[in-house]
FIFIPA-90162 format. One record per residue (C-alpha): residue in one letter; y, x, z. Coordinates in Angstrom, 1 decimal, m for minus. Each point is the difference from the previous one (the first is absolute). Example, Ala and Ser with C-alpha at 12.3 -4.5 7.8 and 13.67 -1.06 7.14 Angstrom:
BEGIN
{code->A Y->m4.5 X->12.3 Z->7.8}
{code->S Y->3.4 X->1.4 Z->m0.7}
END
This chain:
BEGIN
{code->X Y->18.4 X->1.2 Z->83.5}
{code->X Y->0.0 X->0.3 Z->3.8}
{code->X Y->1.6 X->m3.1 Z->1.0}
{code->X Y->m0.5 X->m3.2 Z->m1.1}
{code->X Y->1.0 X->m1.7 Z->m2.8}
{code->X Y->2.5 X->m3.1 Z->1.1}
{code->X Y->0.5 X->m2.9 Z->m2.6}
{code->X Y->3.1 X->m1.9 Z->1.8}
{code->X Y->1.3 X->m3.8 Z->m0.4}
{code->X Y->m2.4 X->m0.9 Z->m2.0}
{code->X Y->m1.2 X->m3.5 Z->m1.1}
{code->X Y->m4.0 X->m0.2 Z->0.9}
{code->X Y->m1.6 X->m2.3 Z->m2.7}
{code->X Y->m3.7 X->m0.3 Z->1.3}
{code->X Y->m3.1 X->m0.8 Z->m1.8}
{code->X Y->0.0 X->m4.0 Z->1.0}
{code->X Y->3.9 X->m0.4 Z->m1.0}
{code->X Y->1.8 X->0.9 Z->3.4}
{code->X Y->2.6 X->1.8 Z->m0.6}
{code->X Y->2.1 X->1.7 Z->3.1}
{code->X Y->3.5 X->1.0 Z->m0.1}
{code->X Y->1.8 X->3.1 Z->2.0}
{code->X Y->m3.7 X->2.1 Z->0.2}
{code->X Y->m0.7 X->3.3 Z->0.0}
{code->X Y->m3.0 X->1.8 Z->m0.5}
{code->X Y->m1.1 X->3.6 Z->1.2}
{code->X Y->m2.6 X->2.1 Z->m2.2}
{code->X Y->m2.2 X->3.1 Z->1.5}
{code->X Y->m3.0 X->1.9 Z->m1.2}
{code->X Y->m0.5 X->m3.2 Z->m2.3}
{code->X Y->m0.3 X->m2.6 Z->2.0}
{code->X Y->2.6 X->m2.9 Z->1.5}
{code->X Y->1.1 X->1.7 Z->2.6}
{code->X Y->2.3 X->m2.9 Z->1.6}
{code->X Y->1.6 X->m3.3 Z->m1.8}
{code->X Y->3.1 X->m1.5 Z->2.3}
{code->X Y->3.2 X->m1.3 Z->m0.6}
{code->X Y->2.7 X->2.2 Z->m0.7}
{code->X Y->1.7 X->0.7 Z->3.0}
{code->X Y->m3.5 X->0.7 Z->1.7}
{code->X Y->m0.5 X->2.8 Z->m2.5}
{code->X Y->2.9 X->2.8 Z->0.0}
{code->X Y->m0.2 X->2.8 Z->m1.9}
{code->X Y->m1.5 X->3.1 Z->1.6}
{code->X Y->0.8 X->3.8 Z->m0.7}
{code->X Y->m2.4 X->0.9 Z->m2.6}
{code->X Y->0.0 X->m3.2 Z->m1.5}
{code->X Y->m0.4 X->m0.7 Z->m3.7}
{code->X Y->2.3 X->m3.0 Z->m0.3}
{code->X Y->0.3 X->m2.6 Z->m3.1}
{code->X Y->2.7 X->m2.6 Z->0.3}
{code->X Y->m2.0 X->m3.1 Z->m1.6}
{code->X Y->3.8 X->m2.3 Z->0.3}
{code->X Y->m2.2 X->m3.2 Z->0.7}
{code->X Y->m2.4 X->0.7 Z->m2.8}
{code->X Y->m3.1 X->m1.4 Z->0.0}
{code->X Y->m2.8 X->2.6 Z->1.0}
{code->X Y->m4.1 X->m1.3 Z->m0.3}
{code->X Y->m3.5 X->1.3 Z->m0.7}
{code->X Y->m1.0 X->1.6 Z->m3.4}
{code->X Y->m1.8 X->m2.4 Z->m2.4}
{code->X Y->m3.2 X->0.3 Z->m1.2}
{code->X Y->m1.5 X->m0.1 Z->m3.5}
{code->X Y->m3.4 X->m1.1 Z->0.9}
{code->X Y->m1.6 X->0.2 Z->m3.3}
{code->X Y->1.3 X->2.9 Z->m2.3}
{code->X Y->m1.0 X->1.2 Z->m2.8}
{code->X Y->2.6 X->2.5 Z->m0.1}
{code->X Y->m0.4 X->1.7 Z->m2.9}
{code->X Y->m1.0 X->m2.8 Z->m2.4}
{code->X Y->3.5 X->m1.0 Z->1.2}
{code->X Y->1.9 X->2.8 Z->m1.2}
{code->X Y->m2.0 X->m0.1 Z->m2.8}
{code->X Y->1.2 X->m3.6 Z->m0.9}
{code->X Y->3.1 X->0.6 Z->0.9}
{code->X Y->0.9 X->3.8 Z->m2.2}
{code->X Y->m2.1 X->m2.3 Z->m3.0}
{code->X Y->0.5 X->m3.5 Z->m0.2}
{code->X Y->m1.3 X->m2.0 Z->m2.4}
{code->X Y->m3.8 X->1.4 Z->m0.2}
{code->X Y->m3.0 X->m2.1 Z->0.7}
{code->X Y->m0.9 X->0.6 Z->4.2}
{code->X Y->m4.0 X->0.2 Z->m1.0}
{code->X Y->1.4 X->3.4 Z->m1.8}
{code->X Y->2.3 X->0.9 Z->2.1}
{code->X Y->m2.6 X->0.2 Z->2.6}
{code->X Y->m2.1 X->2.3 Z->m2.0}
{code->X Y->2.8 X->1.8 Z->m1.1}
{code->X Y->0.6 X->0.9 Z->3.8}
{code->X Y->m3.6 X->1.0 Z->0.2}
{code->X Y->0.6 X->2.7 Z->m2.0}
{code->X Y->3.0 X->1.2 Z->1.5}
{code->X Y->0.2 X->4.2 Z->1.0}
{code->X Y->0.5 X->0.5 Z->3.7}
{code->X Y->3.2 X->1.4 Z->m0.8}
{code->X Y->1.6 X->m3.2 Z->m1.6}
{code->X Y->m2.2 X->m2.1 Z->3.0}
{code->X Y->2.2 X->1.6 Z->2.7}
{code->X Y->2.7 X->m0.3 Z->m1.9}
{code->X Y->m0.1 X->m3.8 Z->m0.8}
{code->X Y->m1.3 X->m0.1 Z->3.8}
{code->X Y->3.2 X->1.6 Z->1.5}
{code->X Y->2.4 X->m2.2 Z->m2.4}
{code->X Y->m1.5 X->m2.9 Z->1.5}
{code->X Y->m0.5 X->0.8 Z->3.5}
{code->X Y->3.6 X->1.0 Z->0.0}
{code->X Y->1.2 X->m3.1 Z->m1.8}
{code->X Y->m1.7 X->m2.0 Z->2.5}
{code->X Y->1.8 X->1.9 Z->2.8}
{code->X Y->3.3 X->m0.8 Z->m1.7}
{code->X Y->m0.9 X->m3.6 Z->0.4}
{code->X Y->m0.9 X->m0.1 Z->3.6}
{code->X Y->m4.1 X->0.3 Z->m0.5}
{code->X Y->m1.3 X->3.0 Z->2.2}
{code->X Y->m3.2 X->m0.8 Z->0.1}
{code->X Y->m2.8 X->m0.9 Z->m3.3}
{code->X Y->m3.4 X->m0.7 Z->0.1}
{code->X Y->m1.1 X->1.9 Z->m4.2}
{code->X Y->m2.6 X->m0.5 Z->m1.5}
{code->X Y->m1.2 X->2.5 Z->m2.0}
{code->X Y->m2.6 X->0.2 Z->m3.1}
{code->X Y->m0.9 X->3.9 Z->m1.1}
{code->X Y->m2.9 X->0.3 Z->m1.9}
{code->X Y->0.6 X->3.6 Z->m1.0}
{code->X Y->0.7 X->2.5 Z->3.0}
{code->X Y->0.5 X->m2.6 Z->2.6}
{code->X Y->0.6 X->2.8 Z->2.7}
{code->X Y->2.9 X->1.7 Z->m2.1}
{code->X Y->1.3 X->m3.2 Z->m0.8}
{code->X Y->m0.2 X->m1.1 Z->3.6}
{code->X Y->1.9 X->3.0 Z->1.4}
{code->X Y->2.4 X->m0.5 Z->m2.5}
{code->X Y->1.3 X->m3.5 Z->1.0}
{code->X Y->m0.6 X->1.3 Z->3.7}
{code->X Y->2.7 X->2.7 Z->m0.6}
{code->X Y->2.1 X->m2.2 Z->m1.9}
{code->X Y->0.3 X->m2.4 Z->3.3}
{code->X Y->0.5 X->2.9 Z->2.0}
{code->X Y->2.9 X->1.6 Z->m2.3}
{code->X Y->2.2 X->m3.5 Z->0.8}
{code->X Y->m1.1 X->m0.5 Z->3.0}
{code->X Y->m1.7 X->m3.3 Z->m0.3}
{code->X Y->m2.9 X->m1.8 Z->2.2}
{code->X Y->m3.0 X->m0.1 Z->m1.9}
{code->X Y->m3.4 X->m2.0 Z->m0.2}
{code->X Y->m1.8 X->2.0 Z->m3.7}
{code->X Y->m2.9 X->m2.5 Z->m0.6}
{code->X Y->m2.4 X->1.1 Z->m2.8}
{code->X Y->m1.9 X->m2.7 Z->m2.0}
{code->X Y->m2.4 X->0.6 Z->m2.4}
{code->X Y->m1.4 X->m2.8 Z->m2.2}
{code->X Y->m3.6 X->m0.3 Z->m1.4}
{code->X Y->1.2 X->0.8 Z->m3.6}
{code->X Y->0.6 X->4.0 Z->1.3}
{code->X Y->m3.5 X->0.2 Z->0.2}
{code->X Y->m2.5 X->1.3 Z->3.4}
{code->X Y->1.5 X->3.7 Z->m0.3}
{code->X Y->3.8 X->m0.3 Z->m0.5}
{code->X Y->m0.4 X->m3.2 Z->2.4}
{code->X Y->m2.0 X->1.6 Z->2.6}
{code->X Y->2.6 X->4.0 Z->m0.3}
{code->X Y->3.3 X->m2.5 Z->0.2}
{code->X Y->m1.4 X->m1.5 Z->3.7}
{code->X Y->m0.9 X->3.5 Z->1.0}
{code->X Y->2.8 X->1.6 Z->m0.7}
{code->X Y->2.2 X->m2.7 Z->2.0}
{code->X Y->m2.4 X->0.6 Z->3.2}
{code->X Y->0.3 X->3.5 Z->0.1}
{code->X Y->4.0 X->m0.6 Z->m0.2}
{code->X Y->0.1 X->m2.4 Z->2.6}
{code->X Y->m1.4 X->2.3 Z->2.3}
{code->X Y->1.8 X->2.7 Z->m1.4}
{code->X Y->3.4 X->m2.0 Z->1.1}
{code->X Y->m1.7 X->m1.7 Z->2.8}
{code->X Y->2.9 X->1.2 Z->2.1}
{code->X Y->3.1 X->m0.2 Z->m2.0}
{code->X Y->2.5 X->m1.9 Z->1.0}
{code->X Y->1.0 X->m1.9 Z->m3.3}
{code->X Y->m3.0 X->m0.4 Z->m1.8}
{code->X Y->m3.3 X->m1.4 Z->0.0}
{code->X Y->m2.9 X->m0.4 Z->m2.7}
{code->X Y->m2.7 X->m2.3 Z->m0.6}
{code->X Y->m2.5 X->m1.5 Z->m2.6}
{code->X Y->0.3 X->m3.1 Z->m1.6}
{code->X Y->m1.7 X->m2.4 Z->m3.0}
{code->X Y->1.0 X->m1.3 Z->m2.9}
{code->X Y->m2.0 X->m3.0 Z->m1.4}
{code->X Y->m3.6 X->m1.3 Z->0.4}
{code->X Y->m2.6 X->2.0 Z->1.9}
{code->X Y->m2.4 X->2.1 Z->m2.3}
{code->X Y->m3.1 X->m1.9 Z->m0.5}
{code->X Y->m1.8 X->3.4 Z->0.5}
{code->X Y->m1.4 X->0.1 Z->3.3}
{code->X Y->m0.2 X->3.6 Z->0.8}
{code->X Y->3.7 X->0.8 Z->m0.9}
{code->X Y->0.8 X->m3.3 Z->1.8}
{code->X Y->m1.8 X->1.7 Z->2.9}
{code->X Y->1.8 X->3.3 Z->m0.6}
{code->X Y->3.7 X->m2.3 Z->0.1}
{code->X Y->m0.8 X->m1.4 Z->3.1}
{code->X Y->m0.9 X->3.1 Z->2.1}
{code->X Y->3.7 X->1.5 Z->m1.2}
{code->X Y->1.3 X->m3.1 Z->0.3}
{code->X Y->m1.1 X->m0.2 Z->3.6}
{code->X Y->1.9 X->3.2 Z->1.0}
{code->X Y->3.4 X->m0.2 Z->m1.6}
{code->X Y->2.7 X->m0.8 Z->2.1}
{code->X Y->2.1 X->m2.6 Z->m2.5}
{code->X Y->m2.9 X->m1.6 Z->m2.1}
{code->X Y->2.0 X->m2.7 Z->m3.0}
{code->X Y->m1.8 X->m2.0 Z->m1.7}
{code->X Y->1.5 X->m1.7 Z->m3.2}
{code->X Y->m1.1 X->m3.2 Z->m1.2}
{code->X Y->0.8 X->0.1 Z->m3.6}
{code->X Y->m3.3 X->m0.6 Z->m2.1}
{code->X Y->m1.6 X->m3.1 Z->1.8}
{code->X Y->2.9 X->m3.0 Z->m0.9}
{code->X Y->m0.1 X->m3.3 Z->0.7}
{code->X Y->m3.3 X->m1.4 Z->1.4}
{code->X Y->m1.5 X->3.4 Z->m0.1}
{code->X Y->2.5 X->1.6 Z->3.1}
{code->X Y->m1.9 X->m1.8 Z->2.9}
{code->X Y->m3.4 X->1.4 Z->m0.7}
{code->X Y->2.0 X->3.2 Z->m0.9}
{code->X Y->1.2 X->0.1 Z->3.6}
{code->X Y->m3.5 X->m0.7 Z->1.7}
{code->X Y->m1.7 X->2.6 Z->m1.7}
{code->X Y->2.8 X->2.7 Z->1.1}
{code->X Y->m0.1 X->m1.5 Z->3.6}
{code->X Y->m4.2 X->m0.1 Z->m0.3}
{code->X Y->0.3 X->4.1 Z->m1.2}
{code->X Y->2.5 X->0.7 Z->2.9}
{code->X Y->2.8 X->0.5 Z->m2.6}
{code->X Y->2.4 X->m2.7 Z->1.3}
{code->X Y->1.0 X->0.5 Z->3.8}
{code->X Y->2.7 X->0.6 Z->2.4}
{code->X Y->2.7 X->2.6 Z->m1.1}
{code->X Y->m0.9 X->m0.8 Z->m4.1}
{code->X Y->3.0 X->m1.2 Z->m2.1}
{code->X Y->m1.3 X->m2.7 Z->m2.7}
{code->X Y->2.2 X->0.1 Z->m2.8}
{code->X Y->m0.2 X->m3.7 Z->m1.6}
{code->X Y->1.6 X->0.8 Z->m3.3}
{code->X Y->0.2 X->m3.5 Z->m1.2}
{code->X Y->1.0 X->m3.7 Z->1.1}
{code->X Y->m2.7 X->m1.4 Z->3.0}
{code->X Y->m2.9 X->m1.9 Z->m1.6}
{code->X Y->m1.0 X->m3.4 Z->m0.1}
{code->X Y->m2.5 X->0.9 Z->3.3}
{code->X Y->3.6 X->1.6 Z->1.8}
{code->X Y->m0.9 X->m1.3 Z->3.3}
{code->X Y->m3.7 X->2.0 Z->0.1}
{code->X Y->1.6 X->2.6 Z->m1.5}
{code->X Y->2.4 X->0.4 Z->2.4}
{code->X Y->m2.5 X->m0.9 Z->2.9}
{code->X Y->m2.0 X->2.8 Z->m1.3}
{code->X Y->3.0 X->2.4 Z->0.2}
{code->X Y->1.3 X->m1.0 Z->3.2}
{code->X Y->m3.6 X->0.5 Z->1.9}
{code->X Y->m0.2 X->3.5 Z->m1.9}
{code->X Y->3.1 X->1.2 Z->1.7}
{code->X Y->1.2 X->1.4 Z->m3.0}
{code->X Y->3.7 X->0.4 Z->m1.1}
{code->X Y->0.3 X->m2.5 Z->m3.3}
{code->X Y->2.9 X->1.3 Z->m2.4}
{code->X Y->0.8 X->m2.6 Z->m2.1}
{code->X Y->2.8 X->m0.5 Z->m2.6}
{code->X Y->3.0 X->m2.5 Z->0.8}
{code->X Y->m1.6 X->m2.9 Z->m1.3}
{code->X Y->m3.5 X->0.0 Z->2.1}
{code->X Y->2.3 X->0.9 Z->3.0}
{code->X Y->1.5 X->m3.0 Z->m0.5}
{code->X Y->m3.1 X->m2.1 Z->m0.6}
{code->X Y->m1.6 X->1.4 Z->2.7}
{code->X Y->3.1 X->m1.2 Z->2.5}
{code->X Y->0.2 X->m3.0 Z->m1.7}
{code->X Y->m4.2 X->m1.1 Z->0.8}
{code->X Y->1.0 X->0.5 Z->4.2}
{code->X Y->m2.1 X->3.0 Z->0.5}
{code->X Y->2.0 X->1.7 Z->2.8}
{code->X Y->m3.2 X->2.5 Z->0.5}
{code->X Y->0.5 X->0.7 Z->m3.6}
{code->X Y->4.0 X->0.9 Z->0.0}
{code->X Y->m0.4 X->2.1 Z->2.5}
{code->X Y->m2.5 X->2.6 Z->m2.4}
{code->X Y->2.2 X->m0.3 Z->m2.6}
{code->X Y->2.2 X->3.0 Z->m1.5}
{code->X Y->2.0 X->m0.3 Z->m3.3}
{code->X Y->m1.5 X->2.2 Z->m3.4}
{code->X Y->0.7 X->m0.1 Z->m3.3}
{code->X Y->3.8 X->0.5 Z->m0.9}
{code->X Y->0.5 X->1.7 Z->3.0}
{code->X Y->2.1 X->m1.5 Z->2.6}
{code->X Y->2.7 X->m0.2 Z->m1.4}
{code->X Y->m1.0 X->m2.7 Z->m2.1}
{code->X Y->m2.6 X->m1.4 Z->1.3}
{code->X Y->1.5 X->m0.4 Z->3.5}
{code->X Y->3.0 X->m1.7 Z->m1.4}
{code->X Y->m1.8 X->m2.8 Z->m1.7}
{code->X Y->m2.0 X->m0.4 Z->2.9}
{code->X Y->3.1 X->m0.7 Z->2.0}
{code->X Y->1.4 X->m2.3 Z->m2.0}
{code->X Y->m3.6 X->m2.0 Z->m0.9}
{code->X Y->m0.3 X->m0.6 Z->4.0}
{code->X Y->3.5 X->m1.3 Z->0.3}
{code->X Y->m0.7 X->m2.3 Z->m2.5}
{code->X Y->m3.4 X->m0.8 Z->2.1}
{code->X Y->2.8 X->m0.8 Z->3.0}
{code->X Y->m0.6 X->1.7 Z->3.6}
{code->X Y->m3.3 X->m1.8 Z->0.7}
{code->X Y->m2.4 X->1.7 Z->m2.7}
{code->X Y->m3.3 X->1.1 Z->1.4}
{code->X Y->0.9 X->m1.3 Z->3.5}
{code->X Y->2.2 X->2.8 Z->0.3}
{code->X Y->4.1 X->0.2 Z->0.3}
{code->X Y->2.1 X->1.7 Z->m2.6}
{code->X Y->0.1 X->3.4 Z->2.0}
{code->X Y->m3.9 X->0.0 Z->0.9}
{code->X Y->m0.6 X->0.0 Z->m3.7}
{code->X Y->2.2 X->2.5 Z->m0.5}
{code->X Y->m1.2 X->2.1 Z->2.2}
{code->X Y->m3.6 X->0.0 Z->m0.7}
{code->X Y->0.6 X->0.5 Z->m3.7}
{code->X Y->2.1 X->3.4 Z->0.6}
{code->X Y->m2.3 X->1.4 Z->3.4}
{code->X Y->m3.5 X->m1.0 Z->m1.6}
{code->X Y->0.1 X->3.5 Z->m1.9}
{code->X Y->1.8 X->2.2 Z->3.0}
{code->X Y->m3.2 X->m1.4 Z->2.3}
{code->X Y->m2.1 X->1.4 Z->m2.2}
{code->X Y->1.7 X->3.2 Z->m0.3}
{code->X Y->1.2 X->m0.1 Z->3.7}
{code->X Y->m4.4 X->0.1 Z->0.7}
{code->X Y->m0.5 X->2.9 Z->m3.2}
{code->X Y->2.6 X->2.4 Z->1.4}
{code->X Y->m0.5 X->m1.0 Z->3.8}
{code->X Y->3.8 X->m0.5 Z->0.5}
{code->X Y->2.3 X->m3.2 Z->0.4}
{code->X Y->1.2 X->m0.9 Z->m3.4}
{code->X Y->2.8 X->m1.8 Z->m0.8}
{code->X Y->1.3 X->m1.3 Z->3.4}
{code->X Y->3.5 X->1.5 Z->1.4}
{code->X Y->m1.2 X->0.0 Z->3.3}
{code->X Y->0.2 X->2.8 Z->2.2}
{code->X Y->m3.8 X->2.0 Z->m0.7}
{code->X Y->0.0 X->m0.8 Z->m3.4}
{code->X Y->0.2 X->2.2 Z->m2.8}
{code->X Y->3.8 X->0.6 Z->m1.6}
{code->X Y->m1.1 X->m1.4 Z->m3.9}
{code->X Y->3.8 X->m1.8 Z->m0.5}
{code->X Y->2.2 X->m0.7 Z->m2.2}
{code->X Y->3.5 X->m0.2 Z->0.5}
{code->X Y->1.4 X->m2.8 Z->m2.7}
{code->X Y->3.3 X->0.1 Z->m1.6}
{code->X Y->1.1 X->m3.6 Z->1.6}
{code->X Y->1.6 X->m1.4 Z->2.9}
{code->X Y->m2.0 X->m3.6 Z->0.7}
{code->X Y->1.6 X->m3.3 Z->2.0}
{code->X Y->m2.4 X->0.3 Z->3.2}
{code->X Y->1.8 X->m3.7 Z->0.2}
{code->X Y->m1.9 X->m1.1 Z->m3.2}
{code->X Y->m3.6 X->1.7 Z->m0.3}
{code->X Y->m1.7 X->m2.2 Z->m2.1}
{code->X Y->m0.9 X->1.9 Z->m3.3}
{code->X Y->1.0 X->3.4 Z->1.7}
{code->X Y->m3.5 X->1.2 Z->m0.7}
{code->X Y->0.2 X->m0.5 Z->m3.6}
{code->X Y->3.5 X->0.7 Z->m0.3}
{code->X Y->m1.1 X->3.3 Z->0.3}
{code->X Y->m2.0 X->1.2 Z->m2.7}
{code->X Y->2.8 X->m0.1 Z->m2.1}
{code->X Y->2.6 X->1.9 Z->2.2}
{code->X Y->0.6 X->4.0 Z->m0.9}
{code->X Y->m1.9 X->2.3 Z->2.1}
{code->X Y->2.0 X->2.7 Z->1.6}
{code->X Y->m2.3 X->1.8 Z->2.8}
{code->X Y->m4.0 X->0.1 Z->0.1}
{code->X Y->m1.8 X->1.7 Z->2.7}
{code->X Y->m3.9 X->0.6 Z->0.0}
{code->X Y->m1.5 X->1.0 Z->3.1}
{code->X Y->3.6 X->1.0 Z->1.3}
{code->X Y->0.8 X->2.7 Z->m3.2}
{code->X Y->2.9 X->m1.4 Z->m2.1}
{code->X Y->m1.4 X->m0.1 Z->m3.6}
{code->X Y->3.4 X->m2.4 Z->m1.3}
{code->X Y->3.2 X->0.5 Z->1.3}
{code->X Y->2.9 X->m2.1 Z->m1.4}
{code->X Y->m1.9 X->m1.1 Z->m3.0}
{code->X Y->m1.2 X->3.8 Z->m1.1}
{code->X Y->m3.1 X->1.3 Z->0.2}
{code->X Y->0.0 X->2.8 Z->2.2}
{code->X Y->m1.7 X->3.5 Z->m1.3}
{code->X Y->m0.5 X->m1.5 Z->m3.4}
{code->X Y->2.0 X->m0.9 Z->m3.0}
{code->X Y->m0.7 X->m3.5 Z->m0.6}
{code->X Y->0.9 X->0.7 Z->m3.5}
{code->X Y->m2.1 X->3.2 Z->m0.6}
{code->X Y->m2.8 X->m2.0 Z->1.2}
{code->X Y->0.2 X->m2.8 Z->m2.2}
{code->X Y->0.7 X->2.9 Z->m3.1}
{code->X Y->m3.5 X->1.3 Z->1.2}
{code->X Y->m1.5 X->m3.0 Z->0.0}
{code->X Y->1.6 X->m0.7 Z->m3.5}
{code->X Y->m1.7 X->2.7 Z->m1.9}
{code->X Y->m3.8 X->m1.1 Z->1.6}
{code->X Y->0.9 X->m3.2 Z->m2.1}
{code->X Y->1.1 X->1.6 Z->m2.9}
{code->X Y->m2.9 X->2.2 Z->m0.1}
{code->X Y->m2.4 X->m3.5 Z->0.8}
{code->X Y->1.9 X->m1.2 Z->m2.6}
{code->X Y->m1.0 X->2.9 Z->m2.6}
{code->X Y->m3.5 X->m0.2 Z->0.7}
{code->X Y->m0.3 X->m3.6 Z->m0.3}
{code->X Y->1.8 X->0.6 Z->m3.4}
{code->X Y->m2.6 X->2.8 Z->m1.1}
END
């Protein structure tokens, strides 16, 4: 496309809960090439144009904690236990990976999220496996953080081949535009001291190091966090996935986290804890998880209106917007770009939503939101959605494909 690409009379709905009325928006090689209002924006020859009609355009989401395919995985067969879902998933061929991977990257895209941070766990040919996902994010045209994490049950070898294989991807794909990879950790550290040793030095190189806190619960997550931060596991540009609610030590925990500089992704209800114990240092590291943000983002919002507009020393749209631009700092740093700002400079990840707001009445606009119908999504300036459809992909032929990886998961579990 030689000219740029024009999104007119639009409704701006930023990050912190402004919304703007009567914009436009110009898109080149991108990037946010100019925001203005209307009138200060006419359309050029060679202009793309999309008349938005006062819809409400705004950066992609982020799911900052995915484990993509275990989602797809509940989701095509409900009703199984999640311990064996996980190690059916495990298991899975490259094949039915990418395909599960693509149904969900693109179901995400449908929703508004265009960027995820996955974590990944491939015991068996973690660089097939890798690639696979990779392509799978590619296919759709989603933004894409692949995080592998091993646990200590894999054992020194299939631990050790997953890390390697996600280093020599990252720099593999240290220049593409949509995608970056990284190592990450499930559980305690390995009481071996070599192979603790081994961690480390990869540990030390990869570019998006997560750490998950899932064994140590309770009292046992405080010490679990020293001994990372002592080993040089838990620093600036790690996301620390706290899986469960804060413990009784919260306020050390959360001390420990915030001098870190890691990203913590919690699930609704810690978020909301950690607002409610007036930790502003905290808020602003935190990133929704778990359900993805659909969900969890929506019980957030309504948990801190029910804290009122003074919660953590912050206002209402302060704590909205450090809750939704935690994760897009972090990427912004990972991928060198501005992330989810529409500000001229930054890059053109938006979503154009279905829904005309009252600029007179913005209060709840942010969460108002996540329930509106997507109709355009833009990532990096390339139209993935347009009017609700996937574009270059059925949506149904996907989620076919990713049918028959369950059914065949299914089989096997049978067997």
């Amino acid at each position: 496309m030689d000219g740029r690409l024009l999104i007119r009379d639009c409704t701006l709905l930023h990050a912190d809960g402004r919304l703007q009325g009567g914009m436009s928006l110009a898109v080149r090689g991108g990037r946010i090439e100019e925001v203005a209002p209307e009138a200060h924006l006419p359309v050029l020859p060679g202009d793309w144009v999309i008349e938005a009609g006062g819809r409400t355009l705004a950066p992609g989401l982020m799911d900052a904690y995915a484990p993509l395919v275990e989602r797809s995985l509940i989701a095509g067969l409900g009703g199984m236990a999640p311990e064996r879902l996980t190690r059916l998933a495990s298991r899975l061929s490259a094949d039915e990976r990418e395909a599960l991977a693509a149904h969900g990257f693109s179901e995400g895209l449908l929703r508004g999220i265009t960027a995820r941070i996955c974590r990944l766990h491939v015991p068996e040919s973690p660089a097939t496996h890798l690639q696979a996902v990779a392509r799978a994010a590619a296919r759709v045209g989603a933004r894409a953080a692949l995080c592998v994490a091993p646990t200590p049950d894999d054992g020194a070898g299939p631990l050790l081949e997953q890390l390697l294989a996600a280093v020599e991807l990252a720099q593999a794909q240290r220049e593409h535009r949509h995608l970056r990879v990284g190592l990450g950790w499930r559980g305690a550290l390995p009481a071996d001291e070599g192979l603790r040793a081994g961690l480390l030095s990869l540990l030390q190189g990869a570019s998006v190091p997560v750490l998950i806190a899932e064994a140590p619960g309770g009292a046992a997550l405080l010490p679990h966090l020293q001994a990372l931060a002592e080993h040089g596991w838990l620093a600036e540009g790690t996301v620390f996935a706290l899986e469960s609610a804060l413990p009784a030590d919260a306020d050390a925990v959360l001390e420990a986290l915030v001098q870190s500089g890691a990203l913590i992704a919690v699930n609704a209800e810690a978020a909301v804890d950690v607002v409610r114990r007036g930790q502003p240092q905290a808020v602003e590291r935190l990133s929704g998880m778990g359900e993805g943000p659909m969900g969890t983002l929506a019980r957030v919002g309504r948990a801190l209106e029910g804290l009122g507009h003074t919660g953590a020393g912050l206002d209402a749209s302060a704590q909205r917007r450090v809750l939704l631009q935690a994760g897009q700092v972090w990427l912004s740093a990972r991928f060198g770009a501005r992330i989810g700002l529409l500000e001229s400079g930054a890059v053109a990840d938006l979503v154009l939503y279905d829904w005309v707001p009252s600029t007179r009445n913005p209060e709840g606009s942010l969460w108002d939101r996540l329930h509106q119908r997507v109709s355009w999504v833009l990532v990096e300036g390339r139209v993935v959605v347009r009017e609700g459809a996937l574009l270059g992909h059925e949506s149904v032929g996907l989620a076919q494909a990713a049918a028959r990886a369950c059914e065949a998961v299914a089989d096997r579990a049978a067997a």
